[in-house]
N, C-alpha and C positions, 0 to 999 in steps of 0.2 A: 428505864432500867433493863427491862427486855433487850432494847437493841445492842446496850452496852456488854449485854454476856454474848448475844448472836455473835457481835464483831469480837470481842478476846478470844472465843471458841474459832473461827474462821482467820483468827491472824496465824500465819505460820509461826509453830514455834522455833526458837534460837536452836539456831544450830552450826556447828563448829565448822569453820572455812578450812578445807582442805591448803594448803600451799607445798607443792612439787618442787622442789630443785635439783636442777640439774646440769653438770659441767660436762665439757668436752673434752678435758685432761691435757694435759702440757708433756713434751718428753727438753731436759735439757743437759746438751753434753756441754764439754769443755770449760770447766767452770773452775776455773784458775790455773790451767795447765799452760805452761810456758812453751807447749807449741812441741817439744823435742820427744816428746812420745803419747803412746797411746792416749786421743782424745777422748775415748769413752768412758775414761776412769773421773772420777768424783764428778758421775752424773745426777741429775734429778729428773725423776718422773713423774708426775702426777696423773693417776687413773683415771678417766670419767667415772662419776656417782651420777646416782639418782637417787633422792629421798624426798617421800611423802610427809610431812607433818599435821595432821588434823588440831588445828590452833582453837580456841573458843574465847574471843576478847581482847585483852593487851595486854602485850608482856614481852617478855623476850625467851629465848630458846637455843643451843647451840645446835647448829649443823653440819654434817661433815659434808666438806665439798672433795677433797680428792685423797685416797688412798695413795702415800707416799712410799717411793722408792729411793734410797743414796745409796751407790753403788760407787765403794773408795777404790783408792790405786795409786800405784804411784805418776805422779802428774807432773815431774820434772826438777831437776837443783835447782834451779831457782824460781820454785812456784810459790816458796814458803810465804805468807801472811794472811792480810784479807784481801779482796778480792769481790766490789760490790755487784749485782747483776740485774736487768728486771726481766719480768717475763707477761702475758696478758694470756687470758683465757676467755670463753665466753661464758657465763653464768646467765642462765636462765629460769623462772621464775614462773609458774602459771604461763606459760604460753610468751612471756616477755624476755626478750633476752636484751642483754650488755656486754660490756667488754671490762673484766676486774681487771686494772694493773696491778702488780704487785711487784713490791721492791724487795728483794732478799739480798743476803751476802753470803760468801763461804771463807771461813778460817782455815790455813792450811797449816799444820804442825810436821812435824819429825812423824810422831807417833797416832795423832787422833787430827782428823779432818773432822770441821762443823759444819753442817749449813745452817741456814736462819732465813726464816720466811719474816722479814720483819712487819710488814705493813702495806695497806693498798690504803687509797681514798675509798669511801663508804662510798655503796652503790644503792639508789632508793627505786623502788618501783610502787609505782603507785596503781590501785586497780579501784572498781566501782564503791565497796563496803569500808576497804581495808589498805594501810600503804606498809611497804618492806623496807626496812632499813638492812645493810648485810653490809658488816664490817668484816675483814682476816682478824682472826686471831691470830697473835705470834706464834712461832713454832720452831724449835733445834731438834737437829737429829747429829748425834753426834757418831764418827764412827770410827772405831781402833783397828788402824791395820787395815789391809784389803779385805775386802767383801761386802756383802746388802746388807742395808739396815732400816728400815718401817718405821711411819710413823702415821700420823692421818694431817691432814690441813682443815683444820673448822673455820668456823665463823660463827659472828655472833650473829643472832637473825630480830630485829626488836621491829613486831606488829604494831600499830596504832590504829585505829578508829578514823574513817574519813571524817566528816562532820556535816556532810550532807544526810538527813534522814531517810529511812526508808521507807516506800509508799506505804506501807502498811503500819509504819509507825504513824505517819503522817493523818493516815486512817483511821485509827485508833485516836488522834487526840482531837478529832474533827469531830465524829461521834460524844466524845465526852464532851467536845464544846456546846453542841447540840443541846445536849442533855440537858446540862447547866441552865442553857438559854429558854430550855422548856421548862425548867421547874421554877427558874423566875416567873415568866407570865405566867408563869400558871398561881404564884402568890400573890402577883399583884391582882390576877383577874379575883381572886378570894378575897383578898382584903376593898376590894373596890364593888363587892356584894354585898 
């Protein structure tokens, strides 16, 4: 019993996995312009972030990956409708990086341009404890007239559990097998006195 409290006193106690993200930001012009004038009107930018999250278990979490810029204008007679596009950044992850695609569209009106971050393929990273699932959230920024309009780009971020254990768990149920296996012989050595 002694050795069983030494070894729970000596296992490190749980503690919450840091997980870092961080992008490199995208800048995108000409995004339905028919060419006849200025291309840098109904552009998209996305800023590099970085964020910490201190996680503890499984679960999921939203993160912001890029602080957005649409910046409207007029983009030409005949630029009017949609207008699908994609774009790729790198998202990096603890020291792991990838490549998110992401597929968006821009609606063009008389009056209000849209964009729309519609979707990527989920990116997974996987590390020693813990693996990262990190989907786009959808997102419109809509904009009336010329000028800037904000918005953020998230994601969802969903932790899971590897299922390899850890040494010190591993330790811990070794110890307790021990135990067991002494406190047997040690009934039978009694009953066979």
């Amino acid at each position: 019993m002694a050795v069983l409290l030494v070894a729970l006193a000596t296992v490190p106690a749980a503690k919450a996995d840091p997980i870092t993200i961080t992008t490199n930001g995208f800048s995108l012009t000409n995004l339905g312009s028919d060419g006849t004038v200025n291309t840098d009107n109904d552009s998209l930018a996305g800023d590099a972030a970085s964020n910490t999250h201190n996680f503890n278990g499984v679960g999921s979490f939203v993160a912001l990956l890029n602080p957005l810029t649409f910046e409207t204008g007029f983009t030409g007679a005949n630029s009017g409708g949609g207008h699908p596009f994609t774009f790729s950044q790198l998202l990096t992850i603890n020291g792991q990086t990838q490549t998110l695609n992401i597929i968006g569209s821009i609606d063009i009106d008389h009056l209000v341009d849209t964009v729309h971050v519609i979707s990527s393929a989920p990116l997974t990273f996987t590390f020693n404890t813990f693996s990262v699932v990190v989907t786009v959230i959808p997102a419109d920024i809509a904009g009336a007239g010329a000028g800037v309009f904000c918005d953020n780009l998230k994601a969802k971020v969903i932790v899971t559990p590897n299922t390899v254990p850890e040494p010190a768990t591993l330790t811990l149920l070794g110890v307790g097998l021990a135990g067991i296996a002494a406190k047997i012989r040690q009934r039978r050595k009694t009953r066979l006195s």
